[in-house]
LUMRO-452278 format. One record per atom (N, C-alpha, C): residue number from 1; atom name; x, y, z. Coordinates in Angstrom, 3 decimals, decimal comma. Atoms other than C-alpha are relative to their C-alpha. Layout:
N
+-----+------+----------+----------+----------+
! pos ! site !       px !       py !       pz !
+-----+------+----------+----------+----------+
! NUM !   CA !        X !        Y !        Z !
...
+-----+------+----------+----------+----------+
END
This chain:
76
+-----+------+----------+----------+----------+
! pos ! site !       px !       py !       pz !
+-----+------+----------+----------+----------+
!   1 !    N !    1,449 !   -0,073 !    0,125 !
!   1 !   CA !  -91,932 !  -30,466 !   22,724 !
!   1 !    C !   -0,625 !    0,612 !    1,244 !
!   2 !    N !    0,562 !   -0,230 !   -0,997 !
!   2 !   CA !  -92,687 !  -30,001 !   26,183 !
!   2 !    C !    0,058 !    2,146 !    0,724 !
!   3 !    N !    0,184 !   -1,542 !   -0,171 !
!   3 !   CA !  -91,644 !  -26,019 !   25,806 !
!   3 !    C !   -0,935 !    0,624 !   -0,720 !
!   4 !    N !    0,731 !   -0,256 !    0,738 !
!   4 !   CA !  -93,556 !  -25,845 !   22,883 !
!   4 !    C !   -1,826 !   -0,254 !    0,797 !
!   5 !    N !    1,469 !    0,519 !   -0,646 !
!   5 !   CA !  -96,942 !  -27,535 !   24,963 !
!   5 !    C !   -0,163 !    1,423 !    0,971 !
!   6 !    N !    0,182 !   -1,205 !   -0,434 !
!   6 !   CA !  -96,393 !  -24,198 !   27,197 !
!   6 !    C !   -0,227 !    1,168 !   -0,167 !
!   7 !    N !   -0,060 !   -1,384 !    0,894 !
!   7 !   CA !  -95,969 !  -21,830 !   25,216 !
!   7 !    C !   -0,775 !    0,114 !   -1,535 !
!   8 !    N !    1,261 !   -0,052 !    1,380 !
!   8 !   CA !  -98,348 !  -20,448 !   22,261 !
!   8 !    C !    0,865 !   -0,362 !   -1,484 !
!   9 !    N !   -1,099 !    0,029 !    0,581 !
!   9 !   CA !  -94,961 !  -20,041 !   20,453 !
!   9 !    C !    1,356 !    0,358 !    0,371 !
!  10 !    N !   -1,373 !   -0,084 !   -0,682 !
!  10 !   CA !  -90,860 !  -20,399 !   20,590 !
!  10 !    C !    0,547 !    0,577 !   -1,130 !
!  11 !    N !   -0,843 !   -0,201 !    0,998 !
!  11 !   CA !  -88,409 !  -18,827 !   18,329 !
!  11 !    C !    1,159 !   -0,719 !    0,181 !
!  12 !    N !   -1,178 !    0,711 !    0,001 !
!  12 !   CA !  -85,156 !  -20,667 !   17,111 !
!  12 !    C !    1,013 !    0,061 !    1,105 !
!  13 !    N !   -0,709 !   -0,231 !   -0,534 !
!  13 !   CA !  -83,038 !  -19,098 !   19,355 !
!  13 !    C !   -0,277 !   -0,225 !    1,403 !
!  14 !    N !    0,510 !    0,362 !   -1,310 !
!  14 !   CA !  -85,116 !  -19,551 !   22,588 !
!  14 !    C !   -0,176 !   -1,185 !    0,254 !
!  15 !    N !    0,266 !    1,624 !    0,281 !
!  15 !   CA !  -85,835 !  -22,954 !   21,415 !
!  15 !    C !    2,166 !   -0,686 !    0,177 !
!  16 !    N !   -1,147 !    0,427 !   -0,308 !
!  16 !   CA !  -81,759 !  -23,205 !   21,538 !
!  16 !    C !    0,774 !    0,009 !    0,992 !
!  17 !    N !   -0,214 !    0,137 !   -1,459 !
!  17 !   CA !  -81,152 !  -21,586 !   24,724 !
!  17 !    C !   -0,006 !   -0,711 !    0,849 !
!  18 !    N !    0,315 !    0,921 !   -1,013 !
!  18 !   CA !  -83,144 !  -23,441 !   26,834 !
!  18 !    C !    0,286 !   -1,291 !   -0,048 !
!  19 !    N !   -0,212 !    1,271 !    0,432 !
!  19 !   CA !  -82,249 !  -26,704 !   25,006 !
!  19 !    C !    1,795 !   -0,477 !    0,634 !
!  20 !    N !   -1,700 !   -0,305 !   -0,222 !
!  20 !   CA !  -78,251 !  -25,576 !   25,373 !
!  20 !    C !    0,397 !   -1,453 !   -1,448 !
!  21 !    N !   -0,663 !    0,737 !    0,972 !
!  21 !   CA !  -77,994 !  -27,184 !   21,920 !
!  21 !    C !    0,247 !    0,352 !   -1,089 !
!  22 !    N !   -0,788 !   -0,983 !    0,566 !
!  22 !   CA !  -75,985 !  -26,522 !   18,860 !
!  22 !    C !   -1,154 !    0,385 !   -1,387 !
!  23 !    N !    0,891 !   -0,362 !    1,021 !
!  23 !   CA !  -77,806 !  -25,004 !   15,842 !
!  23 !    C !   -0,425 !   -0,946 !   -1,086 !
!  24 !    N !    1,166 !    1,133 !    0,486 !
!  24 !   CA !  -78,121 !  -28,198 !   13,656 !
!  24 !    C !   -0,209 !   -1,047 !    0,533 !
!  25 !    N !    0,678 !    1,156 !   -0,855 !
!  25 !   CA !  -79,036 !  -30,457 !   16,107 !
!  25 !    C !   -1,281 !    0,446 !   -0,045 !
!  26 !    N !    0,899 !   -0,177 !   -0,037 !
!  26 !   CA !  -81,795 !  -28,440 !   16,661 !
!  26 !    C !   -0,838 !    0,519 !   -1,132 !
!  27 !    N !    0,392 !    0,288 !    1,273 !
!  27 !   CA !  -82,474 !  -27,708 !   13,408 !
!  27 !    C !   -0,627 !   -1,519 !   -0,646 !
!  28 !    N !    0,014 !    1,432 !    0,264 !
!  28 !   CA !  -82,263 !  -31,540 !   12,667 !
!  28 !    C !   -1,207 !   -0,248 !    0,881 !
!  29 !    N !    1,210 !    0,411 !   -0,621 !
!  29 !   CA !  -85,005 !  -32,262 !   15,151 !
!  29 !    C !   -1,137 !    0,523 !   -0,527 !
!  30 !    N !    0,888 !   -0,744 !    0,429 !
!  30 !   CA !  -87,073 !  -29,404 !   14,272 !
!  30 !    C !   -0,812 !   -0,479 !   -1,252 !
!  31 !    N !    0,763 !   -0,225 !    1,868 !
!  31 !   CA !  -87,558 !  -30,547 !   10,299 !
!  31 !    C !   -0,444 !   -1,328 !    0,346 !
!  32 !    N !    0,677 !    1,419 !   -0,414 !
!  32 !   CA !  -88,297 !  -33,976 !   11,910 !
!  32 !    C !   -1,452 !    0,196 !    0,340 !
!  33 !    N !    1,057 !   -0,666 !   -0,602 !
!  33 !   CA !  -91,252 !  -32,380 !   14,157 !
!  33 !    C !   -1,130 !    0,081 !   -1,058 !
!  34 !    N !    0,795 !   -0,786 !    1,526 !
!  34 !   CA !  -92,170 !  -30,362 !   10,664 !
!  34 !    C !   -0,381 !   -1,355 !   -0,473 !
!  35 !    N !    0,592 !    1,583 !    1,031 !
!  35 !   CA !  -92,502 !  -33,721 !    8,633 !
!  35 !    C !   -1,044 !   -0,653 !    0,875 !
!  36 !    N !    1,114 !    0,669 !   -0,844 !
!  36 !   CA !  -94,305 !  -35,486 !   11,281 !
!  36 !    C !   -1,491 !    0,681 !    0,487 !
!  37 !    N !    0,685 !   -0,769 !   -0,051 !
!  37 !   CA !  -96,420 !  -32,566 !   11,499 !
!  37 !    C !   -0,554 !    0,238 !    1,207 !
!  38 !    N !    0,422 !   -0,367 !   -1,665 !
!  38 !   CA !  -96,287 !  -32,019 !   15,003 !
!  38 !    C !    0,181 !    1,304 !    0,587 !
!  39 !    N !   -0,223 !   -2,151 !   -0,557 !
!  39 !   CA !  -94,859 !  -28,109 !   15,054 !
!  39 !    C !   -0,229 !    0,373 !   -1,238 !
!  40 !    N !    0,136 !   -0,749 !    0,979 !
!  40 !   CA !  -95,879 !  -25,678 !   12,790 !
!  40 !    C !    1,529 !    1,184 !   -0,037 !
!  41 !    N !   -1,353 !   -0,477 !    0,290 !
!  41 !   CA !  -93,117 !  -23,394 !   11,365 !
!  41 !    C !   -0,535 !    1,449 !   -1,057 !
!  42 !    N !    0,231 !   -1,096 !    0,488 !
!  42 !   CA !  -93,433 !  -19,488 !   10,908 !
!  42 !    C !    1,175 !    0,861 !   -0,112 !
!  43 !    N !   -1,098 !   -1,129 !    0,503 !
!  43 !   CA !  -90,766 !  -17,270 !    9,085 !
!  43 !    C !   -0,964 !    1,624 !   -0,345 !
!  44 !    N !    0,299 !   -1,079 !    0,169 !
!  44 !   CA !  -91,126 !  -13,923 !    9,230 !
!  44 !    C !    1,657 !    0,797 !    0,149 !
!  45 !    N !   -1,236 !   -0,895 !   -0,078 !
!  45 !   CA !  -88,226 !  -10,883 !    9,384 !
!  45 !    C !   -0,558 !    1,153 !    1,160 !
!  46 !    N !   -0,036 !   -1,075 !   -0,729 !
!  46 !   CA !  -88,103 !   -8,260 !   12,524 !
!  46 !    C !    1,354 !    0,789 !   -0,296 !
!  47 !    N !   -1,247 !   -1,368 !    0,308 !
!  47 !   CA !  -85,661 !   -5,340 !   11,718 !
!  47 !    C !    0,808 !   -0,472 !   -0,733 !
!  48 !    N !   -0,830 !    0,317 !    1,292 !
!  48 !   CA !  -84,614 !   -6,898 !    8,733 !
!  48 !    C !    0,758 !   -0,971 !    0,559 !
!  49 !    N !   -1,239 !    1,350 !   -0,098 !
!  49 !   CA !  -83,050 !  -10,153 !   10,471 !
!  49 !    C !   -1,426 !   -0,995 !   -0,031 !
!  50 !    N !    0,781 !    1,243 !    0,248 !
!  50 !   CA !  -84,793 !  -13,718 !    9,902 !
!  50 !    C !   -0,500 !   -0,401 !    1,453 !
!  51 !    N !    0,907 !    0,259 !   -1,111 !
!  51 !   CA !  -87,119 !  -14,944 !   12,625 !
!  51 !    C !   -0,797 !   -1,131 !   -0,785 !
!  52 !    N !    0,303 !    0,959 !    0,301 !
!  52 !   CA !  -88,124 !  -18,375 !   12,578 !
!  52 !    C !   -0,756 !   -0,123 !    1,411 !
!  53 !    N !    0,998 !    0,181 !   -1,084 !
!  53 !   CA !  -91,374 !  -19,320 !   15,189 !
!  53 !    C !   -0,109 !   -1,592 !    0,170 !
!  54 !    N !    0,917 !    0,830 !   -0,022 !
!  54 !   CA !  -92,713 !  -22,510 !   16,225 !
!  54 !    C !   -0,898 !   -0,659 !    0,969 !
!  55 !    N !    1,076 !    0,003 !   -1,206 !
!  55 !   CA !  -95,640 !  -23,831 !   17,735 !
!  55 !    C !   -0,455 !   -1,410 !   -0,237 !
!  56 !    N !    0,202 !    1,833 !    0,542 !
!  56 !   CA !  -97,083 !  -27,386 !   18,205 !
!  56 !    C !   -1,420 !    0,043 !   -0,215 !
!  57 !    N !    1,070 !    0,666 !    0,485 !
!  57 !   CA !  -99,667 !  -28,804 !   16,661 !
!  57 !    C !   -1,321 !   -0,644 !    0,511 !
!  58 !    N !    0,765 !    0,654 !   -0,747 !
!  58 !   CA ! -103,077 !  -30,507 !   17,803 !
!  58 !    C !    0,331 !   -1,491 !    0,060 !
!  59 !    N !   -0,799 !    1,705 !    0,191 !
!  59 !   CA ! -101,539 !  -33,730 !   16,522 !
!  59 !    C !    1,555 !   -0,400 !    0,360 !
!  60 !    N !   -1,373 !    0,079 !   -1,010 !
!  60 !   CA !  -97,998 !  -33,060 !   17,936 !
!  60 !    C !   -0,359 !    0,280 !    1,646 !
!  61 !    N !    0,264 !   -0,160 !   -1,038 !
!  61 !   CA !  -99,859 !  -32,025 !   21,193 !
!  61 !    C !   -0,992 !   -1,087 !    0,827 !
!  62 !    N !    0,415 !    1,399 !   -0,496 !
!  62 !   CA ! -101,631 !  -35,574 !   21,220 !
!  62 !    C !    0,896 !   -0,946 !   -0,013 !
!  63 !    N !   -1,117 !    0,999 !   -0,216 !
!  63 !   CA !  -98,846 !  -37,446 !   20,455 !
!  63 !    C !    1,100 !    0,188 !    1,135 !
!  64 !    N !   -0,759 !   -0,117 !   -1,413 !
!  64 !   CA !  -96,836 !  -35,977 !   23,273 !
!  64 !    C !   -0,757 !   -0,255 !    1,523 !
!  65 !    N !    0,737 !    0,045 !   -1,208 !
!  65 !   CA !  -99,715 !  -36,354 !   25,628 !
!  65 !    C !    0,130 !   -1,577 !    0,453 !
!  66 !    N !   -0,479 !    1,293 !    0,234 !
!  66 !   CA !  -99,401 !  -39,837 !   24,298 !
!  66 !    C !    1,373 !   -1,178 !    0,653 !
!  67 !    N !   -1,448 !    0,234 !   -0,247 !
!  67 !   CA !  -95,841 !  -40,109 !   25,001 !
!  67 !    C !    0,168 !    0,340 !    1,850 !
!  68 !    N !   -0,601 !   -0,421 !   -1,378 !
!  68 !   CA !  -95,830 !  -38,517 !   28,750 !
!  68 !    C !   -0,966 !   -0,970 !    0,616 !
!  69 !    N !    0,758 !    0,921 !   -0,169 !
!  69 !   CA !  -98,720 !  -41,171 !   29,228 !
!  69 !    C !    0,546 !   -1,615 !    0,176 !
!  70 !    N !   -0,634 !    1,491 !   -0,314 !
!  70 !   CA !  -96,512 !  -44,116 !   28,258 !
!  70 !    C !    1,088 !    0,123 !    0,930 !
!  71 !    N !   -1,163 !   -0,194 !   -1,390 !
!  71 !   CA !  -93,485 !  -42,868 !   30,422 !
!  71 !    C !   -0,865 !   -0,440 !    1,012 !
!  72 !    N !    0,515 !    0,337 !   -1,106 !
!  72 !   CA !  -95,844 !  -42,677 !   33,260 !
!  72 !    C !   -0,425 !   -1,217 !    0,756 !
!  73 !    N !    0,150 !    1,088 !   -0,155 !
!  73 !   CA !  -97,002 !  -46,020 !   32,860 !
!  73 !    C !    1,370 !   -1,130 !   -0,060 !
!  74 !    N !   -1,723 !    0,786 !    0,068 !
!  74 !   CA !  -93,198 !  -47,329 !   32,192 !
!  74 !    C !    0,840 !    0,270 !    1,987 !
!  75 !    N !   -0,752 !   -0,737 !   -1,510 !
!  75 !   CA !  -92,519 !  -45,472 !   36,068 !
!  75 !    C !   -1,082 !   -0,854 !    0,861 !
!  76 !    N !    0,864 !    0,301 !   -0,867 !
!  76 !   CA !  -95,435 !  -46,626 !   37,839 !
!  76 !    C !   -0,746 !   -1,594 !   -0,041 !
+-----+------+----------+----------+----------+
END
């Protein structure tokens, strides 16, 4: 989430890089996200290969604000 809060949008593969995790793990999280409706999820095709986007939500971008809120208070 917290690449997604930076960025306007990630594609699958950048979203796997930086994660260094395997394709359905992050898949598996991702459709979690989707259901909970915290990332949005854009398919499109560049040069005829599949391109999958995603971007977070106003309600995935409160619930994480949420979340780095209770850590903080769990540290301090």
């Amino acid at each position: 989430m917290s690449i997604l809060v930076v960025n306007e949008d990630t594609d699958f593969n950048r979203l796997k890089e930086l994660l260094e995790v395997t394709d359905g793990n992050l898949a598996s999280h991702l459709k979690t996200l989707e259901s909970a409706a915290y990332i949005s999820v854009e398919k499109s095709f560049i040069d005829r290969k599949p391109n999958t986007r995603y971007s977070i939500t106003k309600m995935g971008n409160t619930a994480f604000k949420k979340h780095i809120e209770a850590l903080e208070k769990l540290i301090n």
